[in-house]
PADORO-265426 format. One record per atom (N, C-alpha, C): z, y, x. Coordinates in pm, whole numbers, padded with zeros to 5 digits, always signed. Layout:
REM PADORO-265426
ZYX...
END
This chain:
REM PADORO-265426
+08982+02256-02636+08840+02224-02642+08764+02288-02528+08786+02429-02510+08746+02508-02425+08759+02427-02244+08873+02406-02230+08929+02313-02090+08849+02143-02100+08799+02092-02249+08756+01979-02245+08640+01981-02200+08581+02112-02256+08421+02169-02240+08411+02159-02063+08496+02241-02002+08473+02261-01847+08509+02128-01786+08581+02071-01798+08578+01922-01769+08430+01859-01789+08379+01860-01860+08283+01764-01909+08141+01854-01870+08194+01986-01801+08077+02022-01713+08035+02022-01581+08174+01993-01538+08205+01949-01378+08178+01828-01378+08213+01736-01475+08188+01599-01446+08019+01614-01425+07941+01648-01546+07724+01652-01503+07704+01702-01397+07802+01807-01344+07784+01837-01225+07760+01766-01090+07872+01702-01105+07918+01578-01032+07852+01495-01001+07761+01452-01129+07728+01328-01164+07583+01367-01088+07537+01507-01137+07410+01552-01059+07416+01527-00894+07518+01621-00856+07529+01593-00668+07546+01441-00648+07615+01370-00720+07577+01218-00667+07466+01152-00661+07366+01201-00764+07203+01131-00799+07135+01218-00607+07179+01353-00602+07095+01431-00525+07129+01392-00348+07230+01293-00371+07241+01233-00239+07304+01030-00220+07214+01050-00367+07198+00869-00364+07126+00833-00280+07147+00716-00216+07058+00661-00091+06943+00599-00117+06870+00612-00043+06723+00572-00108+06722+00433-00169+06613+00344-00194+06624+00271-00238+06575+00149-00115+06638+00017-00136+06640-00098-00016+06536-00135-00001+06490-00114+00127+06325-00194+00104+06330-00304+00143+06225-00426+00106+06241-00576+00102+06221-00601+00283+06165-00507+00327+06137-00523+00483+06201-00454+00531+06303-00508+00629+06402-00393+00672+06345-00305+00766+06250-00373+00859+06164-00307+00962+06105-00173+00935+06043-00211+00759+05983-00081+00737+06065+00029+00665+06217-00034+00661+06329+00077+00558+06302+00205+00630+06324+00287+00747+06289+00341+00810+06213+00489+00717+06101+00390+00777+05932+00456+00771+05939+00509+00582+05995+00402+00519+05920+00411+00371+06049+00551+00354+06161+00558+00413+06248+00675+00378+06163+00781+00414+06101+00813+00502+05998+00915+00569+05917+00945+00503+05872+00859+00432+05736+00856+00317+05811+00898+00193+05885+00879+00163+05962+00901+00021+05994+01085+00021+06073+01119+00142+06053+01250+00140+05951+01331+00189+05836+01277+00225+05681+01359+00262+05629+01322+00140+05680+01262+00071+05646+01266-00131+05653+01375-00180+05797+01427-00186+05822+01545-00209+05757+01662-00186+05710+01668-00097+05641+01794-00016+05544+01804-00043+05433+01687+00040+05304+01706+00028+05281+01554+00043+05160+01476-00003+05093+01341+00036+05041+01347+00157+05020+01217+00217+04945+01172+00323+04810+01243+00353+04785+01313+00423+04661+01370+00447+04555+01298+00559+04490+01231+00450+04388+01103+00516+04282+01224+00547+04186+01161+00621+04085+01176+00674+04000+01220+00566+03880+01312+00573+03795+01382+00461+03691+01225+00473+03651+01233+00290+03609+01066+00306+03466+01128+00293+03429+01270+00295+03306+01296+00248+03200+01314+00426+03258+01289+00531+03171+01339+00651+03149+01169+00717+03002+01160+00773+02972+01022+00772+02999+01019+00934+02948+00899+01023+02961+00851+01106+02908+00979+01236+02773+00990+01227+02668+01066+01282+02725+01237+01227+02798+01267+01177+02846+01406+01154+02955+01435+01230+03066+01323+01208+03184+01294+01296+03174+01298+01444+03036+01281+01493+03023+01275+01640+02986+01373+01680+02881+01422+01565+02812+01543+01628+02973+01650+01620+03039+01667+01572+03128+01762+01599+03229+01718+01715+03226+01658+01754+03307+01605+01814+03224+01630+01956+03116+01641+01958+03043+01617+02071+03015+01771+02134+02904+01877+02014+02931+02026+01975+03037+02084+02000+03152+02064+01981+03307+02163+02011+03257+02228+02135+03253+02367+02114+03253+02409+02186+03416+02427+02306+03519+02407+02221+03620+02401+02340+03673+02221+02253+03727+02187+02364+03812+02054+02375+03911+02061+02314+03991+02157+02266+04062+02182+02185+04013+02193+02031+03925+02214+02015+03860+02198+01863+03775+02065+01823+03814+01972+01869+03752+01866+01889+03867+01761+01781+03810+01715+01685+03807+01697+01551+03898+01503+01618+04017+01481+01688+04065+01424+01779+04185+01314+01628+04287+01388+01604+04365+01313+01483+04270+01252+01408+04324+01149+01361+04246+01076+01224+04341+01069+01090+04489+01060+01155+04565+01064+01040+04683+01166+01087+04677+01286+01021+04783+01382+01030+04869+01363+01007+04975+01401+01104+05126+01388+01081+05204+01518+01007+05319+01451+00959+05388+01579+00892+05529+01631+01001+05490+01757+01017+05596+01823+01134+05701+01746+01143+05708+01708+01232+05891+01630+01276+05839+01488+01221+05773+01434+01145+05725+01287+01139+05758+01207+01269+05832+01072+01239+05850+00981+01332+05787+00858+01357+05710+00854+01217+05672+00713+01216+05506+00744+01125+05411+00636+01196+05273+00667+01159+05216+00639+01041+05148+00761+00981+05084+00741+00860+05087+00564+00834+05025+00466+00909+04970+00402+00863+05099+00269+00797+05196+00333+00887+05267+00234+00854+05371+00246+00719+05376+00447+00686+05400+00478+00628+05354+00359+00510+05226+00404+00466+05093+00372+00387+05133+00188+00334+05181+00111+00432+05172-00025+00408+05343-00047+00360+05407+00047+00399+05568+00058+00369+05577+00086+00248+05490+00170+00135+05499+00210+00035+05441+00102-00059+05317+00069+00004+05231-00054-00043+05322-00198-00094+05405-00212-00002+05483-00358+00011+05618-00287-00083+05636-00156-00095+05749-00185-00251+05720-00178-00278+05580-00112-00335+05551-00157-00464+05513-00305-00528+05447-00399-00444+05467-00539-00437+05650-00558-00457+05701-00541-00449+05845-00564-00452+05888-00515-00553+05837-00432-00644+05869-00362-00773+05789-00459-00872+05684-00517-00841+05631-00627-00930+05693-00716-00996+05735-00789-00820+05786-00912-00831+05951-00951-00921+06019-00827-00871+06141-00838-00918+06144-00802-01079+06039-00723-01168+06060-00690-01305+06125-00536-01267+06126-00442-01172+06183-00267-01188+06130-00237-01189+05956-00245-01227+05870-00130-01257+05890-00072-01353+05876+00066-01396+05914+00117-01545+05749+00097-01563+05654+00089-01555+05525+00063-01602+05409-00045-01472+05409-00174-01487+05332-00241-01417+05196-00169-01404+05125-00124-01486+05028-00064-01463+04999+00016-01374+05114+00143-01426+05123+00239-01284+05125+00214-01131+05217+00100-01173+05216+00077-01008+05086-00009-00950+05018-00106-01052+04902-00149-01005+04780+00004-00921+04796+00057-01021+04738+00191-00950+04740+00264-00905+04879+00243-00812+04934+00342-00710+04876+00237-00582+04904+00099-00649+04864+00031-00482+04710+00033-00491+04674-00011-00576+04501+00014-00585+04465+00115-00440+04528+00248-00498+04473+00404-00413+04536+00338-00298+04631+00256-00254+04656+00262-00091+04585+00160-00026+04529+00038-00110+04426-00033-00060+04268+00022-00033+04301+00125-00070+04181+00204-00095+04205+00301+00036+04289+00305+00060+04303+00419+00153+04279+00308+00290+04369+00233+00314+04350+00118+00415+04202+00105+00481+04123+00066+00335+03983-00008+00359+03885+00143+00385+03921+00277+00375+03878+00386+00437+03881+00388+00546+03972+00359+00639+04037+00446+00781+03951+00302+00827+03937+00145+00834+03861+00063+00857+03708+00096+00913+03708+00099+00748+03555+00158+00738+03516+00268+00825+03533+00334+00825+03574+00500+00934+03575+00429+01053+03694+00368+01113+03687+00352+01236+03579+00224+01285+03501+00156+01211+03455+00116+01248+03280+00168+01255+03280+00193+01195+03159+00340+01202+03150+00414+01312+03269+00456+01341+03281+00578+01447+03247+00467+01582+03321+00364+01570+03307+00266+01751+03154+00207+01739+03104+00197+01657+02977+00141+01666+02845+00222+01696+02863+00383+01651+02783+00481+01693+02830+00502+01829+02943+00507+01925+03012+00542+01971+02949+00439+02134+02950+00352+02056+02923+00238+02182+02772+00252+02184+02702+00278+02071+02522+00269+02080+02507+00383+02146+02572+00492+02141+02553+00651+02224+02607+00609+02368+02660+00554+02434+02720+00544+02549+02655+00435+02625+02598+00332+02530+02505+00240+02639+02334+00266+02642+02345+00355+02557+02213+00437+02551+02186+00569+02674+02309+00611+02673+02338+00675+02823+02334+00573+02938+02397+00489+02962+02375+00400+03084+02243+00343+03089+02204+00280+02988+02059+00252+03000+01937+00403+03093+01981+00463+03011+01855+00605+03051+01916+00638+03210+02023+00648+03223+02106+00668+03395+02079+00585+03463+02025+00482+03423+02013+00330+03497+01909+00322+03589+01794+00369+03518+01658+00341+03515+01601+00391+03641+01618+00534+03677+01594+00564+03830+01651+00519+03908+01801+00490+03911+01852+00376+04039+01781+00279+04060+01701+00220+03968+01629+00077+03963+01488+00095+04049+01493+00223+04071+01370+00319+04173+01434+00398+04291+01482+00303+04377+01532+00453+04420+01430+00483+04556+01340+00445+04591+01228+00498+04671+01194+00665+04576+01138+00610+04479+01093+00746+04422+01256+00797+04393+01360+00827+04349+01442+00854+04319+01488+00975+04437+01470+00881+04580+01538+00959+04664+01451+01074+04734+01322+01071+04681+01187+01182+04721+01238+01258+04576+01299+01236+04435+01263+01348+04346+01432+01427+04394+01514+01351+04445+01670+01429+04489+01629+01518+04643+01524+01547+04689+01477+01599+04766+01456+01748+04722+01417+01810+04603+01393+01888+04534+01547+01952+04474+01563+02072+04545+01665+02129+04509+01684+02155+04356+01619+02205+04268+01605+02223+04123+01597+02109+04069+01579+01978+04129+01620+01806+04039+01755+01792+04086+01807+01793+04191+01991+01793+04148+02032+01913+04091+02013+02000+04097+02104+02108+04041+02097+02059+03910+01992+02006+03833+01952+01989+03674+02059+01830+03690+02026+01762+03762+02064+01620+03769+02254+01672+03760+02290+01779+03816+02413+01736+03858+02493+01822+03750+02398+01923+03633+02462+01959+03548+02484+01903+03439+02382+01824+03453+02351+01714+03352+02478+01624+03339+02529+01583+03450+02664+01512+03501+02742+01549+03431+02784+01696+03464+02907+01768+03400+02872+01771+03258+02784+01738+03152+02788+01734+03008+02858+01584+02941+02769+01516+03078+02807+01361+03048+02968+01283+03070+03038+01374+03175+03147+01384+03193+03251+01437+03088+03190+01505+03010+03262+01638+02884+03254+01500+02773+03127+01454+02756+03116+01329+02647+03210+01223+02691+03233+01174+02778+03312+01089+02815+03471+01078+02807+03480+01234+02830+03645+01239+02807+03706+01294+02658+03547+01313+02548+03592+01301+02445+03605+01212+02362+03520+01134+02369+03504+01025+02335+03629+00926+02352+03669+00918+02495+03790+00839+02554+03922+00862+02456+03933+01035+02425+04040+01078+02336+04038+01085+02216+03909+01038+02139+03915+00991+02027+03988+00875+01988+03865+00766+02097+03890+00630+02123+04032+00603+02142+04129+00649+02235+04258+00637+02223+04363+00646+02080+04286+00736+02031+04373+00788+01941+04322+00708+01804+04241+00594+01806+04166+00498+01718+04275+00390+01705+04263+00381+01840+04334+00246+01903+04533+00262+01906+04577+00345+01906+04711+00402+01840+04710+00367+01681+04612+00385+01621+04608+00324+01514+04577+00230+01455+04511+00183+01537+04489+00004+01481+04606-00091+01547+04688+00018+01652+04790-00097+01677+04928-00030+01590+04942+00041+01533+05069+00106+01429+04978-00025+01269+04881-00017+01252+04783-00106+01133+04847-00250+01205+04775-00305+01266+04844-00417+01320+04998-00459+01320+05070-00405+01345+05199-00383+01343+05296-00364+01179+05226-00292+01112+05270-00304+00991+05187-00403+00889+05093-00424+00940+04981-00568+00815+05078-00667+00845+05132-00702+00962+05237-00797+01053+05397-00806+00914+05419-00707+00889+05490-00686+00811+05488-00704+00661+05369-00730+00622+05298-00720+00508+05313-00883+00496+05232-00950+00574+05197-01102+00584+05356-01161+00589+05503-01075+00688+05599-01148+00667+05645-01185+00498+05635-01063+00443+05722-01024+00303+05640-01118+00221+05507-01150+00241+05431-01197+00118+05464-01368+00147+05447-01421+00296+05530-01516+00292+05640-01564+00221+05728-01477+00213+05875-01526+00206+05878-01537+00047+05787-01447+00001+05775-01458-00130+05698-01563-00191+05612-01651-00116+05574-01758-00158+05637-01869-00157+05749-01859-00088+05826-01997-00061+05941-01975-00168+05905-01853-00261+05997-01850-00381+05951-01901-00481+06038-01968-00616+05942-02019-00728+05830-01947-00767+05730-02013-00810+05595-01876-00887+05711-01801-01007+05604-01676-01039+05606-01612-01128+05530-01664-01249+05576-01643-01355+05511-01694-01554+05411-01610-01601+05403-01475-01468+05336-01331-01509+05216-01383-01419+05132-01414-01517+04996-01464-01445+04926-01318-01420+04959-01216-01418+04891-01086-01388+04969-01056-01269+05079-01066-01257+05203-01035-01114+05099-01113-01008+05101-01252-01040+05062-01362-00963+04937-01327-00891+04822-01337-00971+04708-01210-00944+04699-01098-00829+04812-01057-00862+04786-00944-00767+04854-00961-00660+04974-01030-00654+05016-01113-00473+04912-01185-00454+04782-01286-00546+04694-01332-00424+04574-01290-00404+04581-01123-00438+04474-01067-00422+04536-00984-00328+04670-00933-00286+04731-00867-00155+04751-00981-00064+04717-01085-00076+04723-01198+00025+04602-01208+00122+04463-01207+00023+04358-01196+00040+04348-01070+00150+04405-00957+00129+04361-00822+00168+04403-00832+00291+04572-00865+00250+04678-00896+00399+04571-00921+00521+04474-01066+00512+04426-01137+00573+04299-01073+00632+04225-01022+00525+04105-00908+00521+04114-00839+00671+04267-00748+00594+04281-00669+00733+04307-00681+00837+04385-00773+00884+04461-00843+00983+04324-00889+01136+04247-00959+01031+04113-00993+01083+04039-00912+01180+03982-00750+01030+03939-00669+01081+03992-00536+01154+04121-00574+01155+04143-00427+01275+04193-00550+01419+04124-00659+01452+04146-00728+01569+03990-00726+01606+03923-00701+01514+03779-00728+01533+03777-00521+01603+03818-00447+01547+03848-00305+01595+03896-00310+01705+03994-00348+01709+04081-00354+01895+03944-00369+01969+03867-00476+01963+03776-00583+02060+03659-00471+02030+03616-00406+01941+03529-00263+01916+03622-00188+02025+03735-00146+02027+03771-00034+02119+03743-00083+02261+03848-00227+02314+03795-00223+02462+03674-00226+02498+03568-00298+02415+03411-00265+02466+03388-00152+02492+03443-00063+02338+03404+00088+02437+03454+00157+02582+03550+00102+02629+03606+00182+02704+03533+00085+02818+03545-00001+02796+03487-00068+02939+03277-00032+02915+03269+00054+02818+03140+00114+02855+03152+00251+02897+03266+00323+02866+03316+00418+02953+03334+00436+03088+03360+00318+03121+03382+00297+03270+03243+00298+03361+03162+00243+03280+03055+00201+03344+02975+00340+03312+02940+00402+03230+02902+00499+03238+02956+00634+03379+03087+00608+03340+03110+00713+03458+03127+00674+03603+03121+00538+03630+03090+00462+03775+02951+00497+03786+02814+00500+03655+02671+00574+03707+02657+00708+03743+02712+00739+03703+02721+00908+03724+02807+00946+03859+02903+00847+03883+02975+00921+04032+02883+00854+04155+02806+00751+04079+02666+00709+04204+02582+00811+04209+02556+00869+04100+02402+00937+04045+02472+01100+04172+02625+01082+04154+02658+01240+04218+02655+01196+04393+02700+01070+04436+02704+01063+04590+02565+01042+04625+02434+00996+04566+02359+01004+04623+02247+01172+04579+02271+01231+04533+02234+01370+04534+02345+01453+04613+02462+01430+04675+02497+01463+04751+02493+01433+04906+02430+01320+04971+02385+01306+05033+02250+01354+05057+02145+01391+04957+01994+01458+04953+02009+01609+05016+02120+01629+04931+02183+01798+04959+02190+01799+05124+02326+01709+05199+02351+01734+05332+02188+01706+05383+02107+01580+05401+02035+01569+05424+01885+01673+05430+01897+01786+05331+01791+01895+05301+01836+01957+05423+01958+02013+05447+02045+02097+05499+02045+02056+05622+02073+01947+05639+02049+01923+05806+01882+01942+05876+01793+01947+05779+01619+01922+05812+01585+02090+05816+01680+02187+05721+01636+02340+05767+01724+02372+05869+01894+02307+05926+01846+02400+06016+01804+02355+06144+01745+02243+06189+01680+02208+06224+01547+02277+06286+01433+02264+06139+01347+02375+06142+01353+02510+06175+01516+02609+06164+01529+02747+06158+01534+02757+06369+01625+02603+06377+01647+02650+06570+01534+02647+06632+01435+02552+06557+01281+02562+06651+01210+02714+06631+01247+02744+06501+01126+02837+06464+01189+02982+06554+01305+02982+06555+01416+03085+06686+01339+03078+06831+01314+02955+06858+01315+02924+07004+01176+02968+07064+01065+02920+06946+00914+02957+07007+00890+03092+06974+01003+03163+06901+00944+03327+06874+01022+03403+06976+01114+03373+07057+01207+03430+07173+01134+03402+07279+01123+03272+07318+01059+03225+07476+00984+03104+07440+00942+03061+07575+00852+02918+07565+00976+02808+07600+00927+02709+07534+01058+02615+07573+01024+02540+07691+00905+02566+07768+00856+02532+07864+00920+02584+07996+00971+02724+07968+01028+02824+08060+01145+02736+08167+01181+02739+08237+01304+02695+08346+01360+02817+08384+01487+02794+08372+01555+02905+08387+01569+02954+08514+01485+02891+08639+01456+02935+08711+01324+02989+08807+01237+03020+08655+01165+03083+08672+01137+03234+08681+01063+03280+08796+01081+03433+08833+01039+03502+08719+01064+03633+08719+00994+03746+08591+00899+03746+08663+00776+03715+08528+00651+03768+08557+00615+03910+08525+00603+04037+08582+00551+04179+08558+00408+04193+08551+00418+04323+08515+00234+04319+08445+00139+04361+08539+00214+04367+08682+00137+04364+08771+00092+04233+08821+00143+04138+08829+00132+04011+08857-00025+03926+08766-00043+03951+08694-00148+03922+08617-00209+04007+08510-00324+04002+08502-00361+04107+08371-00351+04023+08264-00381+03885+08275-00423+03796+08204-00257+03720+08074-00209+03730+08216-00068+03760+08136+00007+03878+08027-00080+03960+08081-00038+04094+07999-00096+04077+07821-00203+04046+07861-00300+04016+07772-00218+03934+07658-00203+03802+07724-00118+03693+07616+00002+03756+07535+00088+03856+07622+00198+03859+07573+00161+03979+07481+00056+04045+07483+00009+04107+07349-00032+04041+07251-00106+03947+07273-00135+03859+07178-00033+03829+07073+00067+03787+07200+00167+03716+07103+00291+03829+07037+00261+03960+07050+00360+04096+07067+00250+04136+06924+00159+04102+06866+00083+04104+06750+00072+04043+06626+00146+03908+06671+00126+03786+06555+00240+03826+06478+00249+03771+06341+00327+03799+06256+00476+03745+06237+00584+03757+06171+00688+03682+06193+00681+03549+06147+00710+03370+06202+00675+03289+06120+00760+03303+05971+00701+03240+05896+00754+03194+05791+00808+03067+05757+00923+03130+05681+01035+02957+05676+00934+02857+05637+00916+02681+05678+00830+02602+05623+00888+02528+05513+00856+02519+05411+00859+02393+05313+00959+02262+05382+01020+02259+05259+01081+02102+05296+01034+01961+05320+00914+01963+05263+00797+01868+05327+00760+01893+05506+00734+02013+05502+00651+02059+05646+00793+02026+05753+00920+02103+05674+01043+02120+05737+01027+01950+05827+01068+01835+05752+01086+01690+05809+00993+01692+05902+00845+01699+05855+00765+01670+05946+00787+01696+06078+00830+01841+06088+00847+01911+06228+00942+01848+06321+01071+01809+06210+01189+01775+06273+01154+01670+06366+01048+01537+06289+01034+01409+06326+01000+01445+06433+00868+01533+06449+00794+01547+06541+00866+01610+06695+00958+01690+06611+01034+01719+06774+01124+01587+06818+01170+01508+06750+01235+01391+06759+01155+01319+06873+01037+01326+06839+00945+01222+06911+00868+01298+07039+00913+01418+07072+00835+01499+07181+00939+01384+07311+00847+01410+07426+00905+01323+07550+01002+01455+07578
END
């Protein structure tokens, strides 16, 4: 009995290590067998860690915008689990579509349950949507609201190129740049990282629409509640399919307002960099004249004799005069041109 006993405990044994390295179970999409194995053991561990559903559109930016370093810049939308190969989202639609596959065939141990396991992932779907389409629509109104306001003095540039004359309007103008530059390349790395996900979404809805096909070209189901809910995941299939193409066409607008934003700004920088050389060439300009009449007369020929103070009193006189006056003072950048022109135009 004793030897029957240990027999018949090695065998549960047995029987245990075989359950603990049974192979997962077949998914109806082979594409997504993969992914849904990935998901099955990030079951174990921990769930999908979606996006916080409680921070709105206008909060999302402002942090994103605020970070004080680029590295704290609120960039993932759907976290991965260490060593993860394959993307939340497709995870998400891989799990979605067996459970559709647990319907159809009669292996649910409770239809219910599983109605309300997919419920929460349609739910999760029509979040990250919602979300990303929130985020591109503030996203694009903040960025052509910048080009608009950048626009507006190019559309002047008479006055434009008298206020880039003023050393303290580029310095402000050109720091201003470097903030708008900081918005731009966060934005871009959001935006990228949007668009990674509406094409992993795309890619698996693709997968979704195959399986539900193939299942229509099978006899109906008698389970008018089964039935129900394939043409209410038909409906959704389609829902989504729609709206993350309508997202793509949200992302390239943005980026091609990206572009244009930072094509105003590398104008807005070459022509305040030209004001700059241009200041710079008009003082020193002004500094060689203001050298020349406080040393000698520019009238002088260099082969003119020394006059001594015997030679005239009257001369003596002047060069006290002028051995009295004060040192000039640098002129204004207004006065500066004037002078320049004016020596321009001496015969």
């Amino acid at each position: 009995m004793s030897a029957q006993g240990d027999s018949d405990a090695a065998s549960h044994r047995s029987d245990e290590d075989d359950e603990s390295v049974m192979a997962p179970p077949v998914h109806p999409c082979p594409q997504l067998q993969d992914a849904f194995e990935e998901s099955i053991i990030e079951a174990t561990q921990s769930p999908i860690d979606l996006p916080d559903p409680d921070t709105d559109a206008e909060m999302r930016r402002k942090r994103l915008l605020e970070a004080e370093r680029d590295e704290d810049c609120p960039v993932v939308r759907w976290k991965q689990q260490p060593g993860a190969q394959y993307h939340p989202f497709v995870k998400l639609i891989a799990q979605l579509t067996f459970g559709m596959h647990l319907l159809k065939e009669g292996q649910a141990k409770s239809n219910q349950e599983v109605v309300k396991i997919l419920q929460g992932h349609v739910n999760d779907v029509d979040m990250f949507l919602e979300r990303t389409a929130e985020d591109f629509d503030l996203a694009i109104r903040d960025i052509e609201e910048r080009i608009r306001y950048l626009k507006l003095p190019m559309q002047h540039m008479d006055v434009f190129e008298v206020m880039l004359d003023e050393k303290k309007f580029r310095t402000d103008l050109l720091n201003g740049n470097e903030k708008i530059e900081r918005i731009i390349a966060r934005t871009a790395k959001v935006m990228n990282a949007a668009m990674h996900d509406i094409h992993n979404g795309i890619k698996s809805t693709k997968e979704l629409s195959t399986y539900l096909t193939r299942i229509e070209q099978r006899p109906r189901t008698d389970n008018a509640d089964i039935a129900e809910v394939f043409a209410a995941m038909r409906g959704n299939e389609q829902g989504w399919m729609s709206y993350l193409r309508d997202l793509r066409t949200k992302g390239d607008n943005l980026r091609n307002s990206l572009v244009i934003l930072e094509t105003v700004i590398a104008e807005i920088a070459k022509h305040a960099a030209a004001a700059s050389r241009r200041n710079k060439t008009q003082g020193r300009q002004v500094s060689a004249g203001t050298q020349m009449s406080g040393t000698s007369s520019p009238l002088r020929s260099r082969f003119t004799r020394d006059i001594t103070p015997s030679t005239s009193r009257h001369s003596v006189r002047h060069s006290e005069v002028w051995l009295d006056k004060p040192l000039p003072k640098e002129p204004s950048s207004g006065r500066a041109a004037k002078q320049a022109a004016m020596a321009g135009t001496m015969p």
